[in-house]
Structure formats: C-alpha cells, structure tokens
N, C-alpha and C positions, 0 to 999 in steps of 0.2 A: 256690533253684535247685539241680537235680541235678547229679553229678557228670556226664553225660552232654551235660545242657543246656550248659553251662561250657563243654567241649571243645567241641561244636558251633560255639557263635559264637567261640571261636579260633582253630577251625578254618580258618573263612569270612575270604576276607579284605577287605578293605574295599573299596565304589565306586574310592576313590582310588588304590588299589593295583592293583586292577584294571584300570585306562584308562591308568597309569604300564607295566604289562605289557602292555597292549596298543599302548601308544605305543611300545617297543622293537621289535615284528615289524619295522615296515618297514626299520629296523636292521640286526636280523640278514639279513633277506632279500638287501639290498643289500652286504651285507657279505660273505655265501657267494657272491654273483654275482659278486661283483667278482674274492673269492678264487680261486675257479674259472677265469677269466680269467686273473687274473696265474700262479696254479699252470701252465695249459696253455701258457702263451708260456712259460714258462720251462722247463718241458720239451720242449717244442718248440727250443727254444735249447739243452738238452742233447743232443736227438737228432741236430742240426745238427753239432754241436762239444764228438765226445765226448774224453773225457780218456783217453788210454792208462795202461796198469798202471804207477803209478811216475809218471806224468805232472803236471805242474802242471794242476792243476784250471780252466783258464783259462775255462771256460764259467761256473764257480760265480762266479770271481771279478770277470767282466766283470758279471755280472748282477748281484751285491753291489755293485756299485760304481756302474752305472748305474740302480740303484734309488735308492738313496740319494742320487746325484745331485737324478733327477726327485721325490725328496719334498723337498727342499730347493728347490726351486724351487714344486713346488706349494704346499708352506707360506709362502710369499712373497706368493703368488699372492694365496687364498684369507684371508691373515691383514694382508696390507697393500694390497692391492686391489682385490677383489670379496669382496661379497659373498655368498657361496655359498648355495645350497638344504640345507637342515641334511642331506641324504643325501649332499653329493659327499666329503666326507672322511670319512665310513666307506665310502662304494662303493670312492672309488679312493686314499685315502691308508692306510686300515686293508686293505680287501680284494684292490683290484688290487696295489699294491705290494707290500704283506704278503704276499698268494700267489706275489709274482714272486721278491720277495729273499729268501734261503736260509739264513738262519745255522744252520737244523737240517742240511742239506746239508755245509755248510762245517765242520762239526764233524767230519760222516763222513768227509769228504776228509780231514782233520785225521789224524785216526787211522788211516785207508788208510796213509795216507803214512808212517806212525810204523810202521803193523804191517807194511807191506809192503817194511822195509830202508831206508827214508826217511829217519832219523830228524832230520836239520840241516830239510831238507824240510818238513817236517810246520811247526814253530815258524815259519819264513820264509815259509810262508805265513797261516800263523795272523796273526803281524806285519804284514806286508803287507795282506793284509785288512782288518783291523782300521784300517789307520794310513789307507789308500785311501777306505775306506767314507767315516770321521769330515772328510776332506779333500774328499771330495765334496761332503760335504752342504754344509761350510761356502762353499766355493768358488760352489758353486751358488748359494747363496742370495745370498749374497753379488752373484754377479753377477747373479743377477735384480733384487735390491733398487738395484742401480747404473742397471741397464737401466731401470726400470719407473719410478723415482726422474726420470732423464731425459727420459723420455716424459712425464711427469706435468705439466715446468715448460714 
C-alpha cells in the first residue's frame, strides 16, 4: 500500500462514526434553539430592568437565580419523573436555561463594580450570587422531589 493509499482510508471515517455525527445534529440544532430563546428573554429581562452605573446588577442576579432555580426543578422532573424525549434536556436544560443564566454577564458586573469605585460591591455580589444560585437549585429540587414525592402516594 502507498503512502498516499494509507492517508486516504485514515482519512475517511467510518459508517459508525459517521451516523454517531450525524446522530448529534438534532442536538446541536435543539440546543442553539433553545439557546436563542433563553439568550433573548434574558435580554429582554435586561432591557426591562436596567442596572444604573454603580448599581447592583439586580436583573443579572434575579435571572442567576431564577435559572437555577427552574433547572433544579426540571432535574427532578425529568430524572425522577418522566421520562423525557432524549431532545428536552439539551433543548431546555442545556439551551434555554444555559442562554438565560449569565455567569459570563455576572462576571462583567463583577468587575464594573470593582472598576467603577465599587470595590466592597463587586465581592458582595459575587457572594451573593454565588451563595443564591447554589440555594436555589437546592431548595428547588428539593421542594419539587417533596411536591412530586406527595402526588406520587
């Protein structure tokens, strides 16, 4: 076999490889749909409730927090409940949620706040953030697994 042949069939990649990449499109497709969605409510949510210069970010933070929330419940849902169509937790726990909640956002504010004479600011909501998010989720699921738990008996 030539050096030429060699590359060629390593090039190519196999049946199986090939129907495994093509079993991902619908994935991704659902996944930028979904992301698109959750990105435009949540700017939409900023252009509602903008933050002043110096201001507590309260748009980023209600929407960190209220994401987190509803994926702590959707993970309840979906993981002790129903059984789902293999696209709803990439459409709406990867895509819609994902494009809604902001930690690249919350990072900006972060350092607004630091660069802009903030500086106790900037950490206190980083804190805050942070401690709200992780309290959400858990609360959430929590009380959905109580709620759904009850319906169940």
């Amino acid at each position: 076999m030539t050096a030429p042949e060699a590359e060629s069939l390593r090039a190519q990649p196999s049946p199986s490889r090939r129907s495994a990449r093509r079993a991902q499109i619908p994935v991704l497709a659902v996944v930028a749909l979904g992301g698109a969605l959750g990105a435009t409510a949540r700017y939409a949510l900023s252009l509602w409730w903008p933050t002043a210069a110096g201001g507590f970010p309260w748009a980023t933070f209600v929407t960190n927090v209220t994401g987190c929330a509803v994926i702590g419940v959707f993970m309840v849902i979906i993981t002790d409940v129903w059984a789902a169509h293999r696209l709803v937790r990439p459409f709406f726990g990867t895509g819609v949620l994902g494009g809604f909640t902001t930690f690249s956002t919350y990072a900006v504010d972060i350092q607004r706040l630091v660069d802009g004479g903030h500086p106790a600011k900037g950490p206190a909501y980083l804190a805050a953030t942070l401690f709200a998010a992780l309290a959400a989720v858990w609360l959430a699921s929590a009380a959905a697994r109580r709620v759904l738990t009850g319906r169940q008996r």
